[in-house]
RODO-2510 file (C-alpha; in nm, 4 decimals, decimal comma):
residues 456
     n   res          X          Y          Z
     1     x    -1,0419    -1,8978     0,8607
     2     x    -1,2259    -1,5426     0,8810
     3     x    -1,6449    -1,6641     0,7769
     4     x    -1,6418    -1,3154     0,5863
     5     x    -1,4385    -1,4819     0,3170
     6     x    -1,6800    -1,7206     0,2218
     7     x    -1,9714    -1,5185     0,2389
     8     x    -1,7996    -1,2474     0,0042
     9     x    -1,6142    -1,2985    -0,2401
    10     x    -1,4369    -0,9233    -0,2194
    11     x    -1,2565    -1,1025     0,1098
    12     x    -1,1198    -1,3872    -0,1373
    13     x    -0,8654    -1,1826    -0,2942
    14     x    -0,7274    -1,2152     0,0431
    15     x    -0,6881    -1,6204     0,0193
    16     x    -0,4234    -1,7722    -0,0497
    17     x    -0,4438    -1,9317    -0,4161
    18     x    -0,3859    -2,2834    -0,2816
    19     x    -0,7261    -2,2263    -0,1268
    20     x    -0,9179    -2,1416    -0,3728
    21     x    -0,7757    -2,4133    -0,6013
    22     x    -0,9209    -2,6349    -0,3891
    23     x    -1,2734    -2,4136    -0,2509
    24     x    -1,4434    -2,6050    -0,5483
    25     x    -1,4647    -2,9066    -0,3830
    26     x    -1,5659    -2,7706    -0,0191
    27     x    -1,8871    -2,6730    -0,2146
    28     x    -2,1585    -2,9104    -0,1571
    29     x    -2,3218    -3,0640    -0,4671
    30     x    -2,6429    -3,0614    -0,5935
    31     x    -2,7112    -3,4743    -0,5408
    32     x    -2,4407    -3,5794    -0,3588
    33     x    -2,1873    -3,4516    -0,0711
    34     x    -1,8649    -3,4976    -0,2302
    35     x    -1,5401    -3,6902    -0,0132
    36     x    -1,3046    -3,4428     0,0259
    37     x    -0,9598    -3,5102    -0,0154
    38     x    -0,6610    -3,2511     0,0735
    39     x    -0,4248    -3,1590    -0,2091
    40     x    -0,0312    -3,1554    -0,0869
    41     x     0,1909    -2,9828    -0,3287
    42     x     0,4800    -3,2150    -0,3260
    43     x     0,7133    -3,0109    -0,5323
    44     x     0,9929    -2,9639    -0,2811
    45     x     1,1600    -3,1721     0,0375
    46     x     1,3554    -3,0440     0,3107
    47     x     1,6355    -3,1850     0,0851
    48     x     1,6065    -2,9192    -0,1361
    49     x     1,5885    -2,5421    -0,1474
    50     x     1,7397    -2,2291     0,0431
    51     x     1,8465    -2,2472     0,4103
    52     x     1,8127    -1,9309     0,6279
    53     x     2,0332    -1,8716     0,9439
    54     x     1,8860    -2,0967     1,2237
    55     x     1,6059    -1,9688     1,4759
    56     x     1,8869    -1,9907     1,7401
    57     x     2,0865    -1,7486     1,5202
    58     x     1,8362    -1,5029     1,4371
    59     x     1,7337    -1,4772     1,8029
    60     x     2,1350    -1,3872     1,8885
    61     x     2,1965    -1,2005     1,5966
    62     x     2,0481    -0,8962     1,3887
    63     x     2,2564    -0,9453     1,1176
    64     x     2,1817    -1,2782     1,1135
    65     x     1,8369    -1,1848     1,0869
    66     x     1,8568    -0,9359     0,8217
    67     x     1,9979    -1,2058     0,6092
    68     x     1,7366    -1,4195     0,7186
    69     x     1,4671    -1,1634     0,5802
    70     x     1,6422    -1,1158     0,2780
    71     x     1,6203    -1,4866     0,2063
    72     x     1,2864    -1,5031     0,2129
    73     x     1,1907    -1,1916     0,0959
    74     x     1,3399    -1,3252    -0,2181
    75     x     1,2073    -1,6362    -0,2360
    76     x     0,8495    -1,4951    -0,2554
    77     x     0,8238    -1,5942    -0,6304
    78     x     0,6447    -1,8919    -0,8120
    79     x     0,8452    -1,8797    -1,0899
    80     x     1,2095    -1,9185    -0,9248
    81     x     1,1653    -1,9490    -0,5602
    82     x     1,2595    -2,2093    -0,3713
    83     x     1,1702    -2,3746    -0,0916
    84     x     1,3187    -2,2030     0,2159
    85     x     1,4942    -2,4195     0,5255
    86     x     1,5329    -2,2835     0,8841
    87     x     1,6727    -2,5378     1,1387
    88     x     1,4943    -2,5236     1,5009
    89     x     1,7756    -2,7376     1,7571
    90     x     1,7345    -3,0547     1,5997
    91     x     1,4406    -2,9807     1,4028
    92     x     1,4114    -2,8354     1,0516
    93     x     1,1077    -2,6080     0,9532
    94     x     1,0275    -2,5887     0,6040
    95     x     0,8658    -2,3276     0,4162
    96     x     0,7090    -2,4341     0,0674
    97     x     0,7837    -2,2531    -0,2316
    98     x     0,5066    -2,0028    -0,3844
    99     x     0,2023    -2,1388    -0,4570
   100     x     0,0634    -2,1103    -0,8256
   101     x    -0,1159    -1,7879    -0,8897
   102     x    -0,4508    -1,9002    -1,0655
   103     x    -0,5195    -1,8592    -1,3932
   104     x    -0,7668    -1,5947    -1,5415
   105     x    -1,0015    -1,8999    -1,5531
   106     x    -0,9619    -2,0332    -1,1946
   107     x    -1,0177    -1,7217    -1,0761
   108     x    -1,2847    -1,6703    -1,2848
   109     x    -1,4048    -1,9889    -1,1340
   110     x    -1,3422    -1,8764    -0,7714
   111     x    -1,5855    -1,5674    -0,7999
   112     x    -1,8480    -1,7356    -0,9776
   113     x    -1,9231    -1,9463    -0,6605
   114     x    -2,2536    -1,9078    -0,4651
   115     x    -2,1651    -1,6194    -0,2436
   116     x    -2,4191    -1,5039     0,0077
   117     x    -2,2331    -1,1610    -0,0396
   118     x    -2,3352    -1,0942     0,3753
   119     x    -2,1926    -1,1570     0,6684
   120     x    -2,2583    -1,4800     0,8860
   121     x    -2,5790    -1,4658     1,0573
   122     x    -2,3474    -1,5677     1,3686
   123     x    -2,3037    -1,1771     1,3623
   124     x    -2,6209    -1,0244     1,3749
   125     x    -2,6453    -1,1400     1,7648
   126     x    -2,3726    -0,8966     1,7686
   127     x    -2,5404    -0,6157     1,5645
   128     x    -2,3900    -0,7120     1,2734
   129     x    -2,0465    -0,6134     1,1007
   130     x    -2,0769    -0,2287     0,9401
   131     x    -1,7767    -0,3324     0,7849
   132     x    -1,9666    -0,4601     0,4798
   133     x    -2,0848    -0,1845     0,4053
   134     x    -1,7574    -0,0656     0,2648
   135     x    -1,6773    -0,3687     0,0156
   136     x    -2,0472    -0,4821    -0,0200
   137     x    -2,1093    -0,3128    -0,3466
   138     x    -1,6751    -0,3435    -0,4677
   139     x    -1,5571    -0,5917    -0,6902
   140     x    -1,2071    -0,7092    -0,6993
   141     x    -1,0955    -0,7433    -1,0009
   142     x    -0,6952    -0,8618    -0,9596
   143     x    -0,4858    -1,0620    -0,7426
   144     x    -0,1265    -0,9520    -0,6268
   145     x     0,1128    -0,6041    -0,6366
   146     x     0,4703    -0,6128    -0,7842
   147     x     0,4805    -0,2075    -0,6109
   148     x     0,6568    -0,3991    -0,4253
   149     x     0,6860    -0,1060    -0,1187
   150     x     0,8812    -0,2345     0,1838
   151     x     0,6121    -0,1960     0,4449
   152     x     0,3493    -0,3706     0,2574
   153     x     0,3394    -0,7486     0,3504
   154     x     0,1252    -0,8220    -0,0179
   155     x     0,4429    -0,9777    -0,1687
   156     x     0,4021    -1,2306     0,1450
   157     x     0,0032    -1,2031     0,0767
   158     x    -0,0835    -1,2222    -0,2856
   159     x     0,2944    -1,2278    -0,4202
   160     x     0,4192    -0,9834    -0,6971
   161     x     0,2404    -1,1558    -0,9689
   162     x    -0,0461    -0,9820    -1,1204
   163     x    -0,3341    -1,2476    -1,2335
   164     x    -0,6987    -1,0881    -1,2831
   165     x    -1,0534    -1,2143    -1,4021
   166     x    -1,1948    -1,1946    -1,7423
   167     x    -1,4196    -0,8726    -1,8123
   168     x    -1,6943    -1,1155    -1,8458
   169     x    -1,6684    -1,1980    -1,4873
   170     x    -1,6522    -0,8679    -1,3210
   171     x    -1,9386    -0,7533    -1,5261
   172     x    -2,1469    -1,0502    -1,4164
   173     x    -2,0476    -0,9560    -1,0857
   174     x    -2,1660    -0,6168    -1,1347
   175     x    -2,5173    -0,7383    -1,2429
   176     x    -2,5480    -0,9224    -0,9548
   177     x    -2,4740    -0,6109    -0,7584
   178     x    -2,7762    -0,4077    -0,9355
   179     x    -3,0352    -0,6813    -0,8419
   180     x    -2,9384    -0,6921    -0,4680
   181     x    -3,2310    -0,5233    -0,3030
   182     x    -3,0266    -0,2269    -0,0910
   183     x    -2,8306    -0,1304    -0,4353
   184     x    -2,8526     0,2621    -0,4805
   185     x    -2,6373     0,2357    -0,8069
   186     x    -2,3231     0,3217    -0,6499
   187     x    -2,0435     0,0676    -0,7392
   188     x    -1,7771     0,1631    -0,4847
   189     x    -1,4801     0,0007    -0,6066
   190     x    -1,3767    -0,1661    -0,8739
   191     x    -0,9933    -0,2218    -0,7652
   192     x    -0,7248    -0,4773    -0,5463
   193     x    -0,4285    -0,4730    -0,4170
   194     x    -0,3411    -0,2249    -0,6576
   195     x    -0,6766    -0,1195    -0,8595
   196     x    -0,4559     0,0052    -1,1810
   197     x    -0,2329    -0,3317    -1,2438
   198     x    -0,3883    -0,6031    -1,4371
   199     x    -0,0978    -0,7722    -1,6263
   200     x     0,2315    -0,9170    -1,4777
   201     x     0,4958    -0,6146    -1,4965
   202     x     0,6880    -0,7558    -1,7783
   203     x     0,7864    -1,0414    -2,0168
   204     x     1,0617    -1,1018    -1,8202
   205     x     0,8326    -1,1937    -1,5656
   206     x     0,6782    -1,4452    -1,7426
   207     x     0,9897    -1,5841    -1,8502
   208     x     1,1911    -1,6049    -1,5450
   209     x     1,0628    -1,4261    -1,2767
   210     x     1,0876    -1,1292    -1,1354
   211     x     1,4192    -1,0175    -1,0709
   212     x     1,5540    -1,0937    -0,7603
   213     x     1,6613    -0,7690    -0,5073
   214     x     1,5107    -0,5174    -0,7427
   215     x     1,1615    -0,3345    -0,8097
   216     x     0,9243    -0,2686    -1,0844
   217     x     0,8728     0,0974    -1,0321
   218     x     1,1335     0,2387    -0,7577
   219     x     1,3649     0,4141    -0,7269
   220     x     1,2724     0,4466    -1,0545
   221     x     1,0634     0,3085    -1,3762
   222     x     1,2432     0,0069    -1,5044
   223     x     1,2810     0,0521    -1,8976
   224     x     1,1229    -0,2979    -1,9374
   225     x     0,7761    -0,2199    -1,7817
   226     x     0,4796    -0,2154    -1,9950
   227     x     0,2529     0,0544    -1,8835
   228     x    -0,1696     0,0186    -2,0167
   229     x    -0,4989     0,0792    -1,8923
   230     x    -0,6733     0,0134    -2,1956
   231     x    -0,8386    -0,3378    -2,0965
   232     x    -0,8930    -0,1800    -1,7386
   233     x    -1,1095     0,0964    -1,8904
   234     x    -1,3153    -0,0779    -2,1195
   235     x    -1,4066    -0,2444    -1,8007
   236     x    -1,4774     0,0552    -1,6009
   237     x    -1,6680     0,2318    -1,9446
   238     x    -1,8770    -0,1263    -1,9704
   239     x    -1,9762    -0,1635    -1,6338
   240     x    -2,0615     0,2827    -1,5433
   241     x    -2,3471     0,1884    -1,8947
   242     x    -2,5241    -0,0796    -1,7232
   243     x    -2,8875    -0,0396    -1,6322
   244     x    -2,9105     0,0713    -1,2808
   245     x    -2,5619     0,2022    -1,2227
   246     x    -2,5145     0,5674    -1,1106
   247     x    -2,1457     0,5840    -1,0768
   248     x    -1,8558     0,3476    -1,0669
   249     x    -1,5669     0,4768    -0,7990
   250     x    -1,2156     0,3795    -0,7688
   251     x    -1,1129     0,3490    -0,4031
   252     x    -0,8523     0,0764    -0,3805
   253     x    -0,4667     0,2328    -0,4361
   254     x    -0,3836     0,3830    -0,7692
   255     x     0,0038     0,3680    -0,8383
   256     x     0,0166     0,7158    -0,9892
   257     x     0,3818     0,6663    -1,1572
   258     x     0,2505     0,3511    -1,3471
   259     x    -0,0045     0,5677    -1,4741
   260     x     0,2539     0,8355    -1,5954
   261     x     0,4225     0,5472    -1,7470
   262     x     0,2072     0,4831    -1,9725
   263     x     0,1374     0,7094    -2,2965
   264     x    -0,1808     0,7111    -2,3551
   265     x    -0,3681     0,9289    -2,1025
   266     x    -0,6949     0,8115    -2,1545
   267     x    -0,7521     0,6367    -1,8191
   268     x    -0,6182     0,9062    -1,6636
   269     x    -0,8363     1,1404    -1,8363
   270     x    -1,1911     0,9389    -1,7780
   271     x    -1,0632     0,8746    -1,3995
   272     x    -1,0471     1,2118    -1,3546
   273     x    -1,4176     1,2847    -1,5278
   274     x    -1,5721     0,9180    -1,3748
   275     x    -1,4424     0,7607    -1,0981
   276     x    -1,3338     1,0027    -0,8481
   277     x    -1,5622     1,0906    -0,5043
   278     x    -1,4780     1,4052    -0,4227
   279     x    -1,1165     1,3253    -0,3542
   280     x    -0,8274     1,0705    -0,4800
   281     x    -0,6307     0,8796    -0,2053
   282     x    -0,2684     0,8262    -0,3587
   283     x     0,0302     0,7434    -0,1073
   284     x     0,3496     0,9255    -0,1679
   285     x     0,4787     0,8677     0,1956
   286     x     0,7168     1,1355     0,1975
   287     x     0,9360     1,3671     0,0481
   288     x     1,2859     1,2686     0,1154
   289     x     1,4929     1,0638    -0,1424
   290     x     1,6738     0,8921     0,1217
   291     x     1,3302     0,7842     0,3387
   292     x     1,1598     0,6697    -0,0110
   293     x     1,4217     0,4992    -0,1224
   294     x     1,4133     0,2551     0,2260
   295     x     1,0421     0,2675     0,1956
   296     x     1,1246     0,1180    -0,1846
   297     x     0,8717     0,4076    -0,3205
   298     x     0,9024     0,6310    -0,5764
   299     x     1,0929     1,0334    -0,5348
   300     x     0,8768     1,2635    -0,4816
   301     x     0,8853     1,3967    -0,8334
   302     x     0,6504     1,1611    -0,9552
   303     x     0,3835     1,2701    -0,7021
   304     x     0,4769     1,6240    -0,8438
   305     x     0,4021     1,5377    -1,1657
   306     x     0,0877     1,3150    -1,1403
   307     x    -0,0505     1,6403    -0,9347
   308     x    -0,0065     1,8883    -1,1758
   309     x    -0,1776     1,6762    -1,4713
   310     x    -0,4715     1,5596    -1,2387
   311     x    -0,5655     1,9141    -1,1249
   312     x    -0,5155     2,0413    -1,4791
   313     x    -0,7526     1,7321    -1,6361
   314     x    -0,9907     1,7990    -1,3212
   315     x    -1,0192     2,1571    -1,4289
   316     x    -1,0825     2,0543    -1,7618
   317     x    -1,3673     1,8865    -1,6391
   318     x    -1,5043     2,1998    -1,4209
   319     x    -1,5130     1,9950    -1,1088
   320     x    -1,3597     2,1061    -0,7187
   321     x    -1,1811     1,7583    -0,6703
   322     x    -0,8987     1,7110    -0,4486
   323     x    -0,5964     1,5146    -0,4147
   324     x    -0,5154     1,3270    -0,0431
   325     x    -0,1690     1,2192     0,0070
   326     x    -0,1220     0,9343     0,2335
   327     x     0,1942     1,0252     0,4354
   328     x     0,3782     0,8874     0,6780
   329     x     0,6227     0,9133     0,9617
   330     x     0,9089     0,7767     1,1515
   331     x     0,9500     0,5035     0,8535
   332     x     1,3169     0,3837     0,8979
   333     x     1,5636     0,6375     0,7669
   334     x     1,3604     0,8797     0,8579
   335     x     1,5736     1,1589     1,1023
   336     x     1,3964     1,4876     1,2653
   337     x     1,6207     1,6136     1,0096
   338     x     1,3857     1,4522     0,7200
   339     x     1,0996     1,4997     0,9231
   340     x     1,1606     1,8896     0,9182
   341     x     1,2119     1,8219     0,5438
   342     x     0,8455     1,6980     0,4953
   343     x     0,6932     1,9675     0,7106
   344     x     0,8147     2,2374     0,4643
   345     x     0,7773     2,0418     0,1152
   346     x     0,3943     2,0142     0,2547
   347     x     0,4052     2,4129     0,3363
   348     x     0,5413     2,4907    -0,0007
   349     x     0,2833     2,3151    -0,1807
   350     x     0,0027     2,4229     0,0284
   351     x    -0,0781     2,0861     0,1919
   352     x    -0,2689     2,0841     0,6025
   353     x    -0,3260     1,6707     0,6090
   354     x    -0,5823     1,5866     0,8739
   355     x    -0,4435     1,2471     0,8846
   356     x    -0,1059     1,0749     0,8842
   357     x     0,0291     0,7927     0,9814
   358     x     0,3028     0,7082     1,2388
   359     x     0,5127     0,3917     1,1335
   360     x     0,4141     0,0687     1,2466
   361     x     0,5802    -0,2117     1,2478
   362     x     0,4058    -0,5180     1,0723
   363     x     0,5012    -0,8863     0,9846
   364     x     0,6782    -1,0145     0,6861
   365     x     0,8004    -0,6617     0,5768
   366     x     1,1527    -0,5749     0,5058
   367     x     1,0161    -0,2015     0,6493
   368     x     0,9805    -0,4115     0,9919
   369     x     1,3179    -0,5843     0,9196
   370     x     1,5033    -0,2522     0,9229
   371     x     1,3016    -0,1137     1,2253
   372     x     1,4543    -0,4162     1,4615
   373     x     1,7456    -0,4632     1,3539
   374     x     1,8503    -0,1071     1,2379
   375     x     1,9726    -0,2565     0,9145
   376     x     1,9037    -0,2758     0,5396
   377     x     1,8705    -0,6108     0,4748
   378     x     1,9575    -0,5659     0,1055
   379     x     2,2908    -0,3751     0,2023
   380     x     2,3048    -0,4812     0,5695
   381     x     2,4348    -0,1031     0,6520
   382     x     2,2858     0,0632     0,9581
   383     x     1,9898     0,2511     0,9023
   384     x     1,8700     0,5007     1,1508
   385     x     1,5282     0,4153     1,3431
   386     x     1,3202     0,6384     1,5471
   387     x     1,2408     0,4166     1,8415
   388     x     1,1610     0,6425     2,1420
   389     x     0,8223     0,7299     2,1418
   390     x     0,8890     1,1192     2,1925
   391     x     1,0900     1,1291     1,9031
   392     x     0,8218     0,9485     1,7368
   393     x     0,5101     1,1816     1,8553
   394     x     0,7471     1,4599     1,7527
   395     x     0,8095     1,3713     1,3577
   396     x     0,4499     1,2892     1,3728
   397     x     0,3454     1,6804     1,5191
   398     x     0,5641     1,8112     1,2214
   399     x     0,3711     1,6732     0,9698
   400     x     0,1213     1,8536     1,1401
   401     x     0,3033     2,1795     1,2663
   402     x    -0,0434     2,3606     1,1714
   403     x    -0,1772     2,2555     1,4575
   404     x    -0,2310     2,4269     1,7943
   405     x    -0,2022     2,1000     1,9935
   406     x     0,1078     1,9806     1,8410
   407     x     0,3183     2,3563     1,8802
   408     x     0,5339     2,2264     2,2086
   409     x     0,6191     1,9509     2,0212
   410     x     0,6490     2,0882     1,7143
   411     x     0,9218     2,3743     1,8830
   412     x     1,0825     2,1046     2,0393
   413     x     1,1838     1,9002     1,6843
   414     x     1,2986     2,2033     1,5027
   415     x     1,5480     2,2908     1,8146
   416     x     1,6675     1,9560     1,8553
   417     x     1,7279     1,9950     1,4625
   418     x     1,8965     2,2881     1,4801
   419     x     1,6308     2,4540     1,2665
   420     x     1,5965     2,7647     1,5156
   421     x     1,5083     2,9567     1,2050
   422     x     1,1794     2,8150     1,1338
   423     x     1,0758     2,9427     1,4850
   424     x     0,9199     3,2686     1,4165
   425     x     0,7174     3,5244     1,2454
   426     x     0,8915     3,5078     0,8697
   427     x     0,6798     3,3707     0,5721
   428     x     0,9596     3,0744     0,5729
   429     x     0,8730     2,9787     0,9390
   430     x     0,6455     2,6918     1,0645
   431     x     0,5416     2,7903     1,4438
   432     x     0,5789     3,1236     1,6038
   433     x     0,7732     3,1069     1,9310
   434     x     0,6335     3,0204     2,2994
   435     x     0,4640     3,3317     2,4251
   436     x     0,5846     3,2147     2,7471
   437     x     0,9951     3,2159     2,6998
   438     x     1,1865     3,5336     2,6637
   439     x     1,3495     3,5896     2,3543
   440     x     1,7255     3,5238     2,2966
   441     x     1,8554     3,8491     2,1514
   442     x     2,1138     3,8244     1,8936
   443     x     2,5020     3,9917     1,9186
   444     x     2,3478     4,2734     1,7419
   445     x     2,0546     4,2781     2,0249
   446     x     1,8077     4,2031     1,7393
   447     x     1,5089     3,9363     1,8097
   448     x     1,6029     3,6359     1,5530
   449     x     1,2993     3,5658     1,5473
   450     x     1,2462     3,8780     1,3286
   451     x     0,8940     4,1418     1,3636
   452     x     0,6266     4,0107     1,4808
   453     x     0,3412     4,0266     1,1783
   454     x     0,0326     4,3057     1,2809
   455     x    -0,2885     4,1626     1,2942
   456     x    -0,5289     4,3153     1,0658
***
């Protein structure tokens, strides 16, 4: 186990609850060294449970494994799952169901312990690790993510049940933070997995479950979410009034359509006047329906919407702040076709990203699922994947198209879309053609590439 998750506790949201049920009694006494004696959750056999198509199967088959993924993928609840099955030759490997989440108390409990809040002294042979420096003055204040996207392995992680510590903790925390001696009363983060959820997504939830095959918030809102901030922001307004404390940021994800969800705008508001740096990171991936809905995120007219209120709130507030989509490319679904798609819907808006990201596949994710086995595992039709890595580099470079570097590529996609018409000098156009070919004259003998624009 990573040493940088007992020597801060912002790593911890990373364990898995069965651990920390038990980190209690790893922690040496004051008197006495305690006998420490493993805790085996007996709950299930390999006589009961879900079986999965055998390892022999999944290797031969990619059907076989999309079911396979599927399986488990819905087991990944501690409410209703079950233990899963998966027969090796003559051997059966068993997979036990969820673990627990912890209670508000546990947890509590966990973050309370004696945390050096550094990293090992192991490390400073090495320099140290300047990773620290990023989570050294956060505080993680939830456990879990029912977002529920399908290249985010948190369901596997945390699971898609929201548990989160008291608002006596985290400001005890907080105090703590103001008395180390390098604090410049910056708090950097108070977030998770998701900073914005703190309560499971629904009753239903805590009745039964979540439901099995389907998401909280995409493709759209389900009716039966409850939407509120309130308890997060009396957290956030307690903790920016305590002695010593400058600013309080937000920097862990912010699902923007659970925040439209919910009717009172007050969070939205203060995050806007508070807890912003400069900029807001929020992750609408793309623009096409069809990619979203195989990334399981929301259309891209939520991301329209929470734009237009945040700029019109930051206004409000006279400050410049900006808005960074996260974006991405080559996800599963995603043709030169959508790729083109994206490169305009980020012209029209006015949008030059400095940074995306090319898919990558990553384990336990249905995302990953789809990209080797080219289906859905949910509908087990064929999805399309952009394998080759030209293909690839080019519906990267038209996320891009601004850029010098990326225009041979860039010329390349829109032919091999048959989007000649975006090659030229017209307002509507993202590259102007190759100085270096001659161009193809229409029947007419006019240049469709239209008149070149005079440089004033």
């Amino acid at each position: 186990m990573n040493s940088l998750a007992f020597f801060n506790p912002r790593f911890t949201s990373d364990l898995f609850d069965v651990i920390d049920r038990n980190l209690g009694d790893l922690v040496p006494a004051q008197t006495s060294t305690p006998v420490v004696t493993p805790k085996v959750d007996v709950r299930e056999t390999p006589y009961y449970g879900t079986e999965c198509p055998s390892y022999e199967n999944v290797c031969n088959s990619k059907k076989e494994y999309a079911v396979s993924c599927r399986i488990q993928q819905d087991e990944q609840d501690f409410f209703r799952g079950r233990a899963v099955r998966q027969r090796h030759g003559s051997r059966m490997l068993v997979q036990n169901q969820p673990a627990i989440p912890l209670s508000r108390e546990e947890l509590d409990e966990v973050y309370a312990l004696p945390y050096m809040r550094t990293y090992h002294p192991m490390y400073e042979v090495d320099g140290g690790v300047p990773g620290i420096e990023e989570v050294r003055f956060s505080i993680a204040h939830n456990r879990g993510c029912f977002g529920g996207c399908n290249f985010c392995s948190l369901a596997f992680h945390q699971g898609r049940y929201i548990t989160s510590r008291s608002k006596e903790s985290i400001v005890r925390e907080a105090k703590i933070l103001t008395e180390l001696p390098d604090f410049k009363g910056y708090i950097h983060d108070i977030g998770g997995p998701t900073a914005n959820f703190r309560y499971p997504s629904c009753n239903g939830q805590e009745e039964r479950g979540l439901c099995k095959g389907k998401k909280c918030l995409a493709p759209t809102i389900c009716p039966n979410l409850k939407s509120n901030h309130e308890e997060y922001l009396d957290i956030l307004r307690t903790v920016r009034e305590l002695p010593k404390v400058k600013k309080v940021f937000i920097r862990s994800g912010i699902r923007y359509d659970y925040m439209l969800a919910d009717k009172n705008d007050s969070f939205f508001r203060e995050l806007v006047a508070h807890h912003v740096s400069g900029q807001l990171k929020v992750a609408p991936e793309h623009c096409s329906a069809a990619v979203l809905d195989k990334m399981g995120k929301p259309h891209i007219e939520a991301y329209l919407e929470f734009s237009k209120r945040y700029f019109k709130y930051t206004k409000k507030e006279g400050k410049e702040q900006y808005l960074v989509p996260y974006l991405m490319s080559s996800h599963p679904g995603s043709t030169l076709k959508e790729a083109v798609e994206l490169a305009l819907f980020l012209k029209k808006i006015g949008i030059r990203p400095e940074q995306v990201q090319d898919f990558y596949p990553t384990p336990g994710t249905v995302s990953t699922c789809m990209f080797y086995t080219g289906l859905d595992p949910y509908t087990l039709k064929e999805v399309y994947v952009a394998k080759d890595p030209h293909e690839k580099a080019m519906q990267r470079a038209l996320l891009q198209y601004f850029n010098p570097r990326n225009a041979d590529l860039v010329r390349e996609a829109l032919k091999r879309a048959g989007r000649h018409d975006l090659i030229g000098y017209g307002d509507k156009c993202l590259i102007v053609p190759d100085k270096k070919s001659k161009p193809q004259f229409n029947e007419r003998g006019k240049n469709p590439y239209g008149r070149k624009k005079k440089s004033r």
